[in-house]
VODRENDREN-155116 format. One record per residue (C-alpha): residue number from 1; residue in three letters; x, y, z. Coordinates in Angstrom, 3 decimals. Layout:
N
<volo NUM, "ala", <X, Y, Z>> ...
This chain:
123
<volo 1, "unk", <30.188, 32.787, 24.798>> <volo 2, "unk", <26.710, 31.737, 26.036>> <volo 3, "unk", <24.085, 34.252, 26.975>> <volo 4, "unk", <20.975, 34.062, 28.521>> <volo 5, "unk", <18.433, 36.322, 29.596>> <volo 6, "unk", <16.824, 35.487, 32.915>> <volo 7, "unk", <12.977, 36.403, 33.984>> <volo 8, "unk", <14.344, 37.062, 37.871>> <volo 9, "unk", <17.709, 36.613, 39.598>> <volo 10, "unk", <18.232, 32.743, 40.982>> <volo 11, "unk", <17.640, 32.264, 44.795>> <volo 12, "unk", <21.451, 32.111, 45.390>> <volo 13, "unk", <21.574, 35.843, 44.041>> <volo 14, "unk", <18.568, 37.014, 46.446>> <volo 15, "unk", <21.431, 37.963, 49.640>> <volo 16, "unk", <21.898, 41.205, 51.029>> <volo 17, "unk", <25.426, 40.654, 49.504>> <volo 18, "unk", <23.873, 40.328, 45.996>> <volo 19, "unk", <20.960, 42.042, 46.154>> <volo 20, "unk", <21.957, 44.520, 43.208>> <volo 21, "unk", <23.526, 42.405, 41.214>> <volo 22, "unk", <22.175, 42.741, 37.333>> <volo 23, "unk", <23.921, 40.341, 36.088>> <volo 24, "unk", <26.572, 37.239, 36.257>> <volo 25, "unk", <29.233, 36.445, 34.145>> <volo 26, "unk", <31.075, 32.894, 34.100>> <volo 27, "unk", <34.608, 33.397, 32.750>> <volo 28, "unk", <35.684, 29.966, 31.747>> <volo 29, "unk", <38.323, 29.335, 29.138>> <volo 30, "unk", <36.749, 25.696, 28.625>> <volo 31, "unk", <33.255, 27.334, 26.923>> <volo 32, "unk", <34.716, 30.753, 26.407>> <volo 33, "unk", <32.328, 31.640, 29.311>> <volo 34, "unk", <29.030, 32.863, 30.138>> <volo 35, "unk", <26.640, 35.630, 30.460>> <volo 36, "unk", <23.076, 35.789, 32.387>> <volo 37, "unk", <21.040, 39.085, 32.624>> <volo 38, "unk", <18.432, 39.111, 35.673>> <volo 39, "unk", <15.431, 40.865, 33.651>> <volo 40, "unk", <13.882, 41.674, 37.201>> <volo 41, "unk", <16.553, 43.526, 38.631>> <volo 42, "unk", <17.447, 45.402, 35.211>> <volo 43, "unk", <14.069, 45.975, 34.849>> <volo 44, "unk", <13.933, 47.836, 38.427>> <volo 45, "unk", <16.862, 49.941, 37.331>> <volo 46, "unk", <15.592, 50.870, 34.060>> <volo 47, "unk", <12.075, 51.555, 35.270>> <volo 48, "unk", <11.022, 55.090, 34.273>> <volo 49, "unk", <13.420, 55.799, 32.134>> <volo 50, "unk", <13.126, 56.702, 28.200>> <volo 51, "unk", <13.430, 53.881, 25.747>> <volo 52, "unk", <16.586, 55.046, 24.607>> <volo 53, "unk", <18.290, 55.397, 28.115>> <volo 54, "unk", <16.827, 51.943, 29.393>> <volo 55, "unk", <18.749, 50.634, 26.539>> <volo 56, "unk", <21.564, 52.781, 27.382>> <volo 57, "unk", <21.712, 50.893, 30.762>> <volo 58, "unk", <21.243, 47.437, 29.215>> <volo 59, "unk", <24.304, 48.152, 27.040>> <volo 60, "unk", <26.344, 48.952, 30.029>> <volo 61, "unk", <25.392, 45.433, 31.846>> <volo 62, "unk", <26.078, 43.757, 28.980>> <volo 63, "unk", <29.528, 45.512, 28.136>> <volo 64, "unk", <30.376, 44.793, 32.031>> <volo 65, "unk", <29.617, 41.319, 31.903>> <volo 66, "unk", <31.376, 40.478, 28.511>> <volo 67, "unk", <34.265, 42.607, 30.040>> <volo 68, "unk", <34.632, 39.584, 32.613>> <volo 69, "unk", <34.542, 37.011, 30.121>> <volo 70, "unk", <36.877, 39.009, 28.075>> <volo 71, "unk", <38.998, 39.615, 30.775>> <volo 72, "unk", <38.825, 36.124, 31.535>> <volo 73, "unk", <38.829, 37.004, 35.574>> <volo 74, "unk", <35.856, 38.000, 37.935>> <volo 75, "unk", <37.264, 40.991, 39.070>> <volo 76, "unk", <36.496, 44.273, 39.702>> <volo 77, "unk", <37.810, 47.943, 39.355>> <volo 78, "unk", <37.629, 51.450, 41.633>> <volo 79, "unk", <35.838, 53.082, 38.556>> <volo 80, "unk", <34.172, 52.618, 35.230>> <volo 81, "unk", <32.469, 50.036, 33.517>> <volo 82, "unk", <33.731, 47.459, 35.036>> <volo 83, "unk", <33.203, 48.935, 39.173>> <volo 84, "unk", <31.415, 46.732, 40.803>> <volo 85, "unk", <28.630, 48.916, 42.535>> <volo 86, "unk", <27.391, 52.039, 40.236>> <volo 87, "unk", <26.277, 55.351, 41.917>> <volo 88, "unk", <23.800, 57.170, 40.779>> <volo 89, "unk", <26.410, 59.681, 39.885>> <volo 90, "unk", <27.833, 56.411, 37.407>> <volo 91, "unk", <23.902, 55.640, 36.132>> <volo 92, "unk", <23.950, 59.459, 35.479>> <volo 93, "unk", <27.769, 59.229, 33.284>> <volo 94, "unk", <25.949, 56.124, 31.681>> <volo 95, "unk", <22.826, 58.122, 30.464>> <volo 96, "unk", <24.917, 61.497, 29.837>> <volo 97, "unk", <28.208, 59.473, 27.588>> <volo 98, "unk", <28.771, 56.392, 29.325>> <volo 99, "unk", <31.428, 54.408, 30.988>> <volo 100, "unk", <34.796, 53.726, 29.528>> <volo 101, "unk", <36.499, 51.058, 30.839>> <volo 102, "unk", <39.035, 51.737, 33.534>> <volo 103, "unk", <42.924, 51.388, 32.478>> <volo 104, "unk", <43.941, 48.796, 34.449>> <volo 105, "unk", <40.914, 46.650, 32.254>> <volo 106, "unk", <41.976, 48.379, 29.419>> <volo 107, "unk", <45.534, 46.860, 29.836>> <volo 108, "unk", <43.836, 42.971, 30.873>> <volo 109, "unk", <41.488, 43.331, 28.046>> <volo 110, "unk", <44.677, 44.282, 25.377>> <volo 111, "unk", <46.801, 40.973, 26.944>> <volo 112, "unk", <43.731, 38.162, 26.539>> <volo 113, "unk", <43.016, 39.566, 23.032>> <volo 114, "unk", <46.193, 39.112, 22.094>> <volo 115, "unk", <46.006, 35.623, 23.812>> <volo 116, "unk", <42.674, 34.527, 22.179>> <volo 117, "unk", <43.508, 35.984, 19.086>> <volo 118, "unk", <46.778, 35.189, 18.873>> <volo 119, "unk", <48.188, 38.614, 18.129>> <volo 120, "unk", <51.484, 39.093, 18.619>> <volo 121, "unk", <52.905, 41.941, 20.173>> <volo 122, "unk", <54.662, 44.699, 18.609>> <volo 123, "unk", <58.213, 45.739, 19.431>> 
């Protein structure tokens, strides 16, 4: 997996549609897919906040994005890590214990592990 840290989100990222977007992730079996963190738009969430909890978020952006490549889908859920929209109420779960992933990702994430890993499955 490739990841890259970007100074400001690309022009094709700058839509009303996209406008909170932290993040991109590039599932792609081919490369095992990639990651790119917009520094200017993490940096606007983060803003203000302790050390500790700015990395807090940072960890959570990550964790989503990886979750896609993991997943190997760009999908979203209704809740959790991997929602695609956080509330304050989910920045304040973040800061407080964090986000878990949702079980319906749970479930995805146990299948392609088994698939890129080659695990098989118990009986």
């Amino acid at each position: 997996m490739e990841l890259t840290f970007e100074v400001e989100a690309p022009a094709a990222f700058r839509t009303p549609q996209l406008a909170h977007a932290l993040a991109v992730a590039t599932p792609n079996e081919a490369d095992r897919g990639k990651v790119a963190v917009f520094g200017d738009r993490v940096e606007m969430y983060v803003r203000g906040l302790r050390t500790r909890d700015a990395g807090k978020v940072l960890g959570h952006v990550l964790a989503h994005e990886i979750g896609h490549v993991l997943e190997g889908i760009a999908r979203h859920s209704e809740s959790g890590l991997m929602k695609a929209h956080w509330t304050p109420n989910d920045y304040s779960e973040m800061l407080r214990s964090g986000l878990g992933f949702a079980e319906e990702d749970r479930e995805l994430l146990r299948i392609r592990l088994r698939v890129l890993f080659r695990t098989p499955t118990a009986n």
